[in-house]
GUNU-773574 format. One line per 2 residues: number of its first residue (from 1); for each residue y, z, x of C-alpha. Coordinates in steps of 0.5 Angstrom, whole numbers. Example, Ala and Ser with C-alpha at 12.3 -4.5 7.8 and 13.67 -1.06 7.14 Angstrom:
1	-9:16:25 | -2:14:27 .
***
This chain:
1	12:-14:60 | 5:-11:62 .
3	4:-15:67 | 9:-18:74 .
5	6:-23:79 | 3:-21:85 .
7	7:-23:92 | 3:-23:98 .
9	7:-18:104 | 3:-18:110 .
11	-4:-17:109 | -3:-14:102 .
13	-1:-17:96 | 4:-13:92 .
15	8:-13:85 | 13:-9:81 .
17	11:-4:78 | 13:-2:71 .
19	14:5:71 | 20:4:76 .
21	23:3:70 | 22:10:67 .
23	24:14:74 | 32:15:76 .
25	33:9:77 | 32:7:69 .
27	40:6:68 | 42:0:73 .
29	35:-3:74 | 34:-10:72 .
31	28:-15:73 | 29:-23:72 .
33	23:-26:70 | 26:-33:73 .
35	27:-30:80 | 21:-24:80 .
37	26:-20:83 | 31:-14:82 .
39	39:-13:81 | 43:-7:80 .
41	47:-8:74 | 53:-4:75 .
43	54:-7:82 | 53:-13:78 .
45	59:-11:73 | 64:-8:79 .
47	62:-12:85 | 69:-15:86 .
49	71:-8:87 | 68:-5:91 .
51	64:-9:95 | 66:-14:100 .
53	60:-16:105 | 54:-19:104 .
55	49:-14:104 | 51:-13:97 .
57	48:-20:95 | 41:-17:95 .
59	42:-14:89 | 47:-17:85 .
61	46:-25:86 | 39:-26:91 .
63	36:-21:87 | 31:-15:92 .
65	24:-16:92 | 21:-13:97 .
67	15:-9:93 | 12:-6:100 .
69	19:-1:101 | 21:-2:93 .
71	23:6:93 | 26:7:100 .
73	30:2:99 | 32:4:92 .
75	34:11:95 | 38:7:100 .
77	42:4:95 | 44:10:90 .
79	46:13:97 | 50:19:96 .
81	55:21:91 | 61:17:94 .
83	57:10:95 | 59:5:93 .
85	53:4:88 | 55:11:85 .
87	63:9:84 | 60:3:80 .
89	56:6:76 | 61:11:73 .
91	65:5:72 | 59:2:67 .
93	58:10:64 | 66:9:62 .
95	65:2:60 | 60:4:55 .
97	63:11:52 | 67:8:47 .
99	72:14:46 | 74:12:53 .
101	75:5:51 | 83:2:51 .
103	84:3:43 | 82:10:44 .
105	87:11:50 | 93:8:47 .
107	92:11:40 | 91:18:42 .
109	90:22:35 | 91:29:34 .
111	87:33:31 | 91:32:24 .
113	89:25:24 | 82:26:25 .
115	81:31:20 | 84:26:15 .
117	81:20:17 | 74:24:16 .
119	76:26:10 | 79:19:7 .
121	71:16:11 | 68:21:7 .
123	71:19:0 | 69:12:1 .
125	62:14:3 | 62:18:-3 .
127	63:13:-8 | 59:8:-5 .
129	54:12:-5 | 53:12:-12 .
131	55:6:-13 | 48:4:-9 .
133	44:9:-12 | 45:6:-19 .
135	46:-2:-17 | 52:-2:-19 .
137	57:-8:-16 | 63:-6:-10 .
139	68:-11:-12 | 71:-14:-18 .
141	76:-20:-19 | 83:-17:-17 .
143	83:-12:-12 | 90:-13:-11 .
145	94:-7:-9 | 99:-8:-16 .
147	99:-2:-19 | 98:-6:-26 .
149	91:-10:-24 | 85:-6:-27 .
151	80:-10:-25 | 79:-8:-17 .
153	72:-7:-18 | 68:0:-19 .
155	69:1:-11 | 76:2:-12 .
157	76:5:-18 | 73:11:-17 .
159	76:12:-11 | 82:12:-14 .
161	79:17:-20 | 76:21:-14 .
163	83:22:-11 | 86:24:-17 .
165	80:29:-19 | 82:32:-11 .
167	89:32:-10 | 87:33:-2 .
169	83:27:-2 | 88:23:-7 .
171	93:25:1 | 90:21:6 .
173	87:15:1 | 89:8:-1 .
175	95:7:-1 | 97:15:2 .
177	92:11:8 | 96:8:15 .
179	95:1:11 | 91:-2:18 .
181	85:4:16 | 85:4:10 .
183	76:3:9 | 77:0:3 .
185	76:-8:6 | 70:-12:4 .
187	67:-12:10 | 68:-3:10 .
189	64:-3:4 | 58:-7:7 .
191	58:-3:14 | 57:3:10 .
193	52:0:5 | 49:-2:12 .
195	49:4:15 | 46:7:8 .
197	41:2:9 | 38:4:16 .
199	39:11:15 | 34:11:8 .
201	30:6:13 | 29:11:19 .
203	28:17:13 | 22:13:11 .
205	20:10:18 | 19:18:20 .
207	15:20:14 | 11:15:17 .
209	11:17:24 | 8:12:28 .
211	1:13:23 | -4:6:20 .
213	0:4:13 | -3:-2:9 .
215	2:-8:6 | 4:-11:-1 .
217	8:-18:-1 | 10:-22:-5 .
219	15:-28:-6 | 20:-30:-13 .
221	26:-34:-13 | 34:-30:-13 .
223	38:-33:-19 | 41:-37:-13 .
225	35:-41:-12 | 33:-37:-6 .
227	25:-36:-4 | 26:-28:-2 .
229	20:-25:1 | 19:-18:-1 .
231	15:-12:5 | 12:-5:1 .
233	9:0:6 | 4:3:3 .
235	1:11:8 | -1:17:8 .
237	5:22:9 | 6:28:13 .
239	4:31:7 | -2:28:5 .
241	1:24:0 | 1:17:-1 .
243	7:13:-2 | 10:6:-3 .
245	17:4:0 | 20:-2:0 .
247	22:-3:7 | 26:-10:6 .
249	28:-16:4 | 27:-24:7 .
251	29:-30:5 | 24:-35:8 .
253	25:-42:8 | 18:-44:5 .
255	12:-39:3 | 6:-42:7 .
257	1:-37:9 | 5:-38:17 .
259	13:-37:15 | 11:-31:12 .
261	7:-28:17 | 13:-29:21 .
263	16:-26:17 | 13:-21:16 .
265	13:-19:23 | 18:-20:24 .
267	21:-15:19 | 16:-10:22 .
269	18:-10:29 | 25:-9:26 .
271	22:-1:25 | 18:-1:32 .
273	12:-3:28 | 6:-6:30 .
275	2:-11:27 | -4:-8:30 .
277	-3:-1:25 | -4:-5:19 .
279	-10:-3:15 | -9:-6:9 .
281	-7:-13:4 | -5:-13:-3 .
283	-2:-19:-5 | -3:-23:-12 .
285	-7:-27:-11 | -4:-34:-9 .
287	-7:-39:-5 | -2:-38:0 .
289	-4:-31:0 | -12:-30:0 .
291	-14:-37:2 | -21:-37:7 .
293	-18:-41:11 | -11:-41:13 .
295	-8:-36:8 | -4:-30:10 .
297	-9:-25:10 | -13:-28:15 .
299	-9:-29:19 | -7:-22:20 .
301	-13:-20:20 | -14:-25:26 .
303	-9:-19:29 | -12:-14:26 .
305	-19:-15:24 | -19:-7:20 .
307	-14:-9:14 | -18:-10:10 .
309	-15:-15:3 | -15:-13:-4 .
311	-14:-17:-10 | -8:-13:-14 .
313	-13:-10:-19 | -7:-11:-25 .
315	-6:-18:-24 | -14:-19:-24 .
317	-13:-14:-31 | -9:-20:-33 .
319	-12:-27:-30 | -19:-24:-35 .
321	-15:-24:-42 | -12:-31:-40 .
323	-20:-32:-39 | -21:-31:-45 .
325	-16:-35:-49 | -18:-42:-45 .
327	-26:-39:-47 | -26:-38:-53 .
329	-23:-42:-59 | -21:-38:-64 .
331	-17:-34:-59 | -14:-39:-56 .
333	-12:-42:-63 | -10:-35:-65 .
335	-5:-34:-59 | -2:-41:-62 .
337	0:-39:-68 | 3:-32:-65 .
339	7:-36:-61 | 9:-41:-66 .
341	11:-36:-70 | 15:-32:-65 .
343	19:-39:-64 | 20:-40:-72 .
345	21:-34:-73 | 26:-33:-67 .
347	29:-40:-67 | 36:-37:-69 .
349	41:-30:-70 | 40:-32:-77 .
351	33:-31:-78 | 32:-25:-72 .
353	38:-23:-77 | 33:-22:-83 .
355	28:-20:-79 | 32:-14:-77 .
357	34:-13:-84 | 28:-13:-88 .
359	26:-8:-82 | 31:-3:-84 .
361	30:-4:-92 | 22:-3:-91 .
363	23:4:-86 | 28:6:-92 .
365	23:5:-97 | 17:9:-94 .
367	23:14:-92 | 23:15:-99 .
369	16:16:-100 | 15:20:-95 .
371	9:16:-92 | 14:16:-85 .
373	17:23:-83 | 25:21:-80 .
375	26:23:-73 | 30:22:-65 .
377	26:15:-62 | 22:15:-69 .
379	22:8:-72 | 26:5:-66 .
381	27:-3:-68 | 22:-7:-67 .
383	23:-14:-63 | 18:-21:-63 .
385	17:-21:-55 | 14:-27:-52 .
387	8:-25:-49 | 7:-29:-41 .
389	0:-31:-37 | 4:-27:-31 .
391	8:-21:-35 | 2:-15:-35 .
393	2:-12:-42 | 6:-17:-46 .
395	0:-19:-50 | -1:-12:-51 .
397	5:-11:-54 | 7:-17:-58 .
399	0:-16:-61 | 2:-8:-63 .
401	9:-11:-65 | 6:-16:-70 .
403	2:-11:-74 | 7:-6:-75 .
405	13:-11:-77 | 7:-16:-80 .
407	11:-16:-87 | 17:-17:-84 .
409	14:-24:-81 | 12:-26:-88 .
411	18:-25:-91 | 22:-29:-86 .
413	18:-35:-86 | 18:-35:-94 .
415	25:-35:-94 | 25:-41:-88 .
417	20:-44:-94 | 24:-44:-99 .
419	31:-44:-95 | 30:-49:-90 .
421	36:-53:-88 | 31:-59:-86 .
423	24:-61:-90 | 20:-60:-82 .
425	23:-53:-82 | 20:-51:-89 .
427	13:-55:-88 | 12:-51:-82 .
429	14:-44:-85 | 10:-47:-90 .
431	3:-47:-85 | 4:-42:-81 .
433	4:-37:-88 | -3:-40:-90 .
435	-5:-39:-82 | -3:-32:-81 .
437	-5:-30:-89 | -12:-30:-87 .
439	-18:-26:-86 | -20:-29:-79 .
441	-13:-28:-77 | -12:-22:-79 .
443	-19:-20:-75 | -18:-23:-69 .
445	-11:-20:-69 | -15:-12:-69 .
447	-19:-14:-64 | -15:-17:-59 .
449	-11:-11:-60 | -16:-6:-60 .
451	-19:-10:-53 | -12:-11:-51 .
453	-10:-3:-52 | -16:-2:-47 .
455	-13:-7:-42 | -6:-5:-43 .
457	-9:3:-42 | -12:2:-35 .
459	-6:-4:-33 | -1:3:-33 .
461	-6:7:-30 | -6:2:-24 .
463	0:0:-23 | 2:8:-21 .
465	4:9:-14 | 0:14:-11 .
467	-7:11:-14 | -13:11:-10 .
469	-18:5:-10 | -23:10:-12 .
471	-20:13:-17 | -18:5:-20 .
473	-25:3:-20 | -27:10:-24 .
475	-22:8:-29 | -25:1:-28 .
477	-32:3:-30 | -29:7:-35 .
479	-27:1:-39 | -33:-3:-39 .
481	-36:3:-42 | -31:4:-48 .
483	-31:-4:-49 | -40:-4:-49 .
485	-39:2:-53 | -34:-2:-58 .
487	-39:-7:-58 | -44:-3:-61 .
489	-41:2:-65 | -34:-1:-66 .
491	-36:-7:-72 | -36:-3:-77 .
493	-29:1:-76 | -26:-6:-75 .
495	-28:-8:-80 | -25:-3:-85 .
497	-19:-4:-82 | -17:-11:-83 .
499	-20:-10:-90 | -14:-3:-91 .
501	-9:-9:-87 | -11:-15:-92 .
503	-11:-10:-98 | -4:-7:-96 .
505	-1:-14:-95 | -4:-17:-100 .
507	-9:-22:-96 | -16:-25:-100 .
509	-22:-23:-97 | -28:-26:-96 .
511	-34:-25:-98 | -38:-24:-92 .
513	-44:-25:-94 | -43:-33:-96 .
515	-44:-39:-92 | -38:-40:-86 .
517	-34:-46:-87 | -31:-48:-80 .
519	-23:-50:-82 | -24:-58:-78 .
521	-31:-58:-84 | -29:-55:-89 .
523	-35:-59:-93 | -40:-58:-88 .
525	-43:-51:-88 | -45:-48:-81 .
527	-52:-45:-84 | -49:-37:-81 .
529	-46:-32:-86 | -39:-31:-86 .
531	-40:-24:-84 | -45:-27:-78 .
533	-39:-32:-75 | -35:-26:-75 .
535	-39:-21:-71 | -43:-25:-67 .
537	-39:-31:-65 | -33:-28:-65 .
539	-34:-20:-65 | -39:-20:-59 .
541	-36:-26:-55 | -29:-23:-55 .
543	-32:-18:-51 | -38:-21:-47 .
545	-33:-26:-44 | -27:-18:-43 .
547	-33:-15:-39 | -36:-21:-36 .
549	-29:-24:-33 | -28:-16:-31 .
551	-35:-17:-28 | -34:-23:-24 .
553	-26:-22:-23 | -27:-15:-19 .
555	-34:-16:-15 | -30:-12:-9 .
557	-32:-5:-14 | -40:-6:-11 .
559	-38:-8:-3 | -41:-2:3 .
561	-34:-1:3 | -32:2:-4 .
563	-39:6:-4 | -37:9:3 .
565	-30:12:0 | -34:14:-7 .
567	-38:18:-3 | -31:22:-1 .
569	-29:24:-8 | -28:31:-9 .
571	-30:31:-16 | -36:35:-19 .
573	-37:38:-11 | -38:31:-8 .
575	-44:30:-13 | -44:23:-10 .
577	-44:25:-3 | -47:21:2 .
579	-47:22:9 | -49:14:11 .
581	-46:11:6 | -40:15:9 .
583	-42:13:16 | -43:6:15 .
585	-35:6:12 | -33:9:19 .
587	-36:3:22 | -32:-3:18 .
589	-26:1:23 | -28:0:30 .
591	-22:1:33 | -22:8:29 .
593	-30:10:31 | -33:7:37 .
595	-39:10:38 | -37:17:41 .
597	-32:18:35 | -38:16:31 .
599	-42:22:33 | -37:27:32 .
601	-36:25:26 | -44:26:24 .
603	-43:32:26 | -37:34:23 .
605	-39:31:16 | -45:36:16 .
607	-40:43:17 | -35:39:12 .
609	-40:38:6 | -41:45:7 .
611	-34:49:7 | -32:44:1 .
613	-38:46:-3 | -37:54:-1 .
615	-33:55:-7 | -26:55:-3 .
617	-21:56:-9 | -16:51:-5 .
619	-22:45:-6 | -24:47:-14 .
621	-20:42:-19 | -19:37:-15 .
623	-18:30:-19 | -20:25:-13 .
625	-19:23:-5 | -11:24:-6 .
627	-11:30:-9 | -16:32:-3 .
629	-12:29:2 | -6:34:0 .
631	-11:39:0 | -13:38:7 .
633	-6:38:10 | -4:45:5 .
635	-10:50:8 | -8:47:15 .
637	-16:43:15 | -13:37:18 .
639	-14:37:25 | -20:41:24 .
641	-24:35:20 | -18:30:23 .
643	-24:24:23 | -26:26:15 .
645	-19:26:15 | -17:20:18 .
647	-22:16:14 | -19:19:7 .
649	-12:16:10 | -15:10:11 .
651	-19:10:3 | -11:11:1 .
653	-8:7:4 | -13:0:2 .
655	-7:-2:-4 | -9:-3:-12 .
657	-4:-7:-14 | 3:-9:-13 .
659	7:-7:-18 | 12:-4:-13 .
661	14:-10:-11 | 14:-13:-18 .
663	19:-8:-19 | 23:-10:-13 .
665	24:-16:-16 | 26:-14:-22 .
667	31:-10:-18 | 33:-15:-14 .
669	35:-19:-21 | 40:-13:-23 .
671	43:-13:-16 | 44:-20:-15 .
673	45:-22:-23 | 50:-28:-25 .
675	56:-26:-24 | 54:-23:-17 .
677	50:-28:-15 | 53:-30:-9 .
679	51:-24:-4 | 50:-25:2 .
681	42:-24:4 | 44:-18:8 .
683	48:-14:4 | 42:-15:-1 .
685	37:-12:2 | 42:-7:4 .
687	44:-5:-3 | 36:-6:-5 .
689	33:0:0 | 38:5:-2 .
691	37:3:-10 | 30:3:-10 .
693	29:8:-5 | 34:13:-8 .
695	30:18:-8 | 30:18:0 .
697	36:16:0 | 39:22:-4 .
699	37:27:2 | 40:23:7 .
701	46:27:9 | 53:24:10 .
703	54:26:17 | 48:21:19 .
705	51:16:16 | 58:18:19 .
707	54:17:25 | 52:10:25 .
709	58:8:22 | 62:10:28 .
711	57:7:33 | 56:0:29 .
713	62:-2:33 | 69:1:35 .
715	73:4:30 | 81:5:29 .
717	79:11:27 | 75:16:32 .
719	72:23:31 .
***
């Protein structure tokens, strides 16, 4: 509480004050709400042992509220070192030491036991480590002790190979263990599973330090149907590195924009984190997600005005190639046919059979003739995947996979024309063959693929964990300009690679210059060229509709707070350098810059800009804000320009996309898979944080883990 109820006493009101919890009295105190009065637990506790008069009951049933002579009382209480006060609070203090507890007492170990019962906890740790850190399963289907089961799981397997390996450990482990601590049980395996879990935690919480962090969230269903909501930390370390850590895994009962707030900070103040430190939001993009009104950005930002959403810049990426697939016709129609051949062509193991088939004959072939040069993950097997409206980057490749196995695709669809088991199978292998043995097939297919490939390009350069906004809106631009480029200057090249294509694959080209027959009305002519159809009504639309999607999809790139942390960028010696662009970003974070730290900041701008231009070789070469960052932090200039530098951190920190948490899932389908589908929550999350976060959880020693094993609860085995 920050506050307590004022009681009026004589002439002056009166009240409990906070900070007796913090003085001497801290171990025994205890305030009730209810009462607005103050117990000393350890007379509580003990009460019936020693006290036996009446004047106890002021601090262990009516409560002491006396606020005018608090202290002196207090002192009264505690009295000298025989009081009664003190024989009862070295009774609590024994209480709470677990290695005094009666299992202790009874069980004296020697110093033998102990060491064996190190060494036997170590062997588990050790195997569980390796099992976590590659998201392998615990157990398996028979864990009996018959030396002739050899299905007992990974846990008990390489723990028995690890004792055979290690003689010494082979002596005090399963059964050579006393067979009441053995730490091999299920729910053993899931303490040291938790106990990992939290270390790997309080590993990343440190590198935090209590600093602002921005949050990426979003929710998918397990294999088991349950709705999970994953958490991602995004900051700035101590190093001045921006990083992405998973922090956890929730189920949530329903995903409206309030459940999953709830949830949210709830897993925050699990780590001691406060809402109020959040200074940036990334989500897909759902209404649930960035709804005006009522959705989860707008709700923590009612609590934190400062965290500042954005749209994941990869599934934008993404919702722009759908755009154009329901904008443009004959793109829409080229996606059909793609798809339907992927259904025909991989409708059976028989049909994928000849595909691979005909791949290796075709690879031999050019072997041969030396077109293609043989060597390691050259020529790998090319599979037919299905592109998704979600899956960022399947078009891109489904298209790259076309091209290279076309004929392949041809070659099974005029064996299922010819072979197939039913008259509708035949027909339709029959009219695709006349759909993608075409011209304009062939041309759409170029150029989606050359649009797509920018695409696909900047998706991966997005989707990089230590990306900055700035730096994403630069390859952003970067892309627009390669695809306005294209349109002018790239027609002519495409057109000379779909005519190589067709000359190869024996596909009629058409004369350009003749009158275009649209295929709905082949006796109407649309009074333009065939060569004009392609260009301007395919060609040019292709792209204006890419660029303008990218346009309209990322409007944020023109708001005063992206133009203030361009302003920041190192590269070129701050050539865009712009101190009120700069001094207007502070102002978007009032809680950071009132109006003192506003003016110290102009005046630290002004000696900033000229160190980093003075030509200090620690500043040269740098790529953009993150490498910056790091610089600061390297040549110890943190502190000096700590409000330059707390700016930058609060540029990093703004999230790009969301890949870490897509990436969360996907683990989470590894970890919790078919045949392991009914792990519990708990011990889901717990495998999660060490397997995703394995690179922390690598340098997390066994002794802490050890550690909290230990105090989780009372052990038979004591150290």
């Amino acid at each position: 509480m920050d506050s307590y109820p004022p009681t009026k006493i004589g002439k002056r009101v009166r009240q409990f004050c906070k900070i007796w919890f913090e003085g001497p009295y801290s171990k025994w105190l205890e305030y009730s709400v209810e009462k607005d009065s103050v117990y000393c637990l350890c007379c509580y506790l003990f009460k019936d042992d020693f006290f036996h008069g009446s004047t106890s009951e002021f601090y262990t049933k009516t409560g002491f509220r006396s606020w005018n002579r608090a202290l002196e009382r207090f002192r009264k209480h505690v009295g000298d070192v025989n009081s009664i006060h003190n024989k009862c609070f070295n009774k609590m203090l024994d209480l709470s030491n677990h290695h005094q507890s009666i299992q202790v007492v009874i069980d004296k170990h020697s110093q033998k036991v102990k060491n064996e019962y190190r060494m036997r906890l170590e062997a588990s740790i050790d195997v569980s480590r390796l099992l976590l850190q590659y998201g392998l399963p615990f157990r398996g289907h028979d864990e009996s002790e018959s030396s002739n089961s050899i299905n007992q799981g990974f846990f008990l397997g390489l723990l028995r190979w690890h004792g055979d390996k290690h003689p010494d450990v082979g002596k005090v482990i399963l059964e050579n263990a006393p067979q009441n601590d053995t730490l091999t049980c299920p729910m053993i395996q899931k303490d040291i599973a938790n106990a990992c879990a939290k270390e790997t935690l309080k590993a990343i919480i440190g590198d935090l330090n209590g600093d602002y962090f921005g949050i990426l969230v979003d929710e998918s269903k397990d294999i088991s149907h349950k709705e999970q909501m994953a958490l991602v930390l995004r900051f700035v370390n101590k190093n001045g590195e921006v990083v992405e850590r998973f922090i956890g895994l929730v189920h949530v009962s329903d995903t409206s924009a309030c459940s999953l707030k709830k949830a949210i900070y709830s897993l925050l103040s699990v780590h001691s984190l406060s809402p109020s430190k959040i200074r940036g939001q990334g989500y897909d993009g759902a209404s649930n997600m960035k709804g005006e009104i009522n959705g989860l950005k707008t709700l923590i930002m009612k609590d934190s005005p400062s965290a500042y959403y954005i749209h994941c810049f990869a599934h934008q990426l993404q919702l722009t190639l759908v755009a154009i697939a329901k904008k443009h016709l004959d793109v829409e129609d080229f996606f059909d046919h793609v798809s339907n051949v992927l259904n025909v062509v991989g409708g059976s193991f028989k049909r994928r059979d000849l595909l691979r088939d005909h791949q290796a004959k075709k690879l031999e072939q050019l072997f041969e003739s030396g077109e293609v040069q043989k060597g390691q993950g050259l020529h790998q097997e090319r599979g037919l995947q299905r592109p998704g409206d979600t899956r960022w980057g399947s078009h891109f490749k489904t298209l790259d996979s076309f091209i290279v196995i076309f004929s392949s695709i041809v070659h099974v669809l005029e064996m299922i024309e010819l072979e197939g088991s039913t008259s509708s199978d035949r027909n339709q292998a029959e009219y695709l063959l006349t759909k993608i043995k075409t011209f304009k097939f062939i041309f759409v297919l170029h150029l989606m693929l050359k649009v797509l490939a920018m695409s696909n390009e900047l998706s991966t350069i997005l989707q990089k964990k230590d990306q900055d906004i700035v730096n994403a809106v630069e390859f952003l631009n970067i892309t627009k300009k390669r695809l306005q480029d294209m349109r002018e200057n790239g027609w002519e090249s495409l057109l000379d690679d779909v005519s190589s294509f067709c000359d190869v694959h024996d596909i009629l080209i058409p004369k350009l210059d003749e009158s275009y027959f649209p295929e709905k009305s082949k006796r109407k002519s649309s009074g333009v060229s065939y060569a004009h159809h392609l260009c301007v009504e395919v060609f040019f639309v292709v792209i204006d509709v890419q660029l303008q999607e990218l346009n309209d999809r990322f409007d944020v790139v023109s708001s005063d707070l992206l133009l203030g942390m361009g302003s920041l960028n190192k590269v070129n010696s701050f050539c865009n350098f712009d101190k009120g662009k700069i001094m207007t970003l502070a102002k978007c974070y009032p809680s950071e810059f009132d109006d003192g730290k506003i003016r110290d900041l102009s005046y630290q701008l002004d000696t900033f800009i000229i160190h980093m231009r003075s030509g200090n070789p620690k500043f040269s070469n740098l790529q953009g804000i993150r490498d910056l960052a790091k610089a600061l932090v390297e040549a110890n200039l943190a502190e000096t320009y700590s409000l330059v530098y707390l700016l930058v951190k609060l540029t990093l920190i703004l999230p790009v996309a969301t890949a870490t948490v897509e990436r969360a899932f996907s683990s989470m389908k590894h970890i919790k898979n078919e045949v392991r589908n009914s792990i519990g929550n708990q011990y889901l999350n717990d495998c999660l944080v060490c397997y995703i976060e394995r690179d922390v959880f690598r340098n997390v020693s066994n002794d802490v883990i050890i550690d909290r094993f230990q105090n989780m609860k009372t052990r038979r085995g004591q150290l």
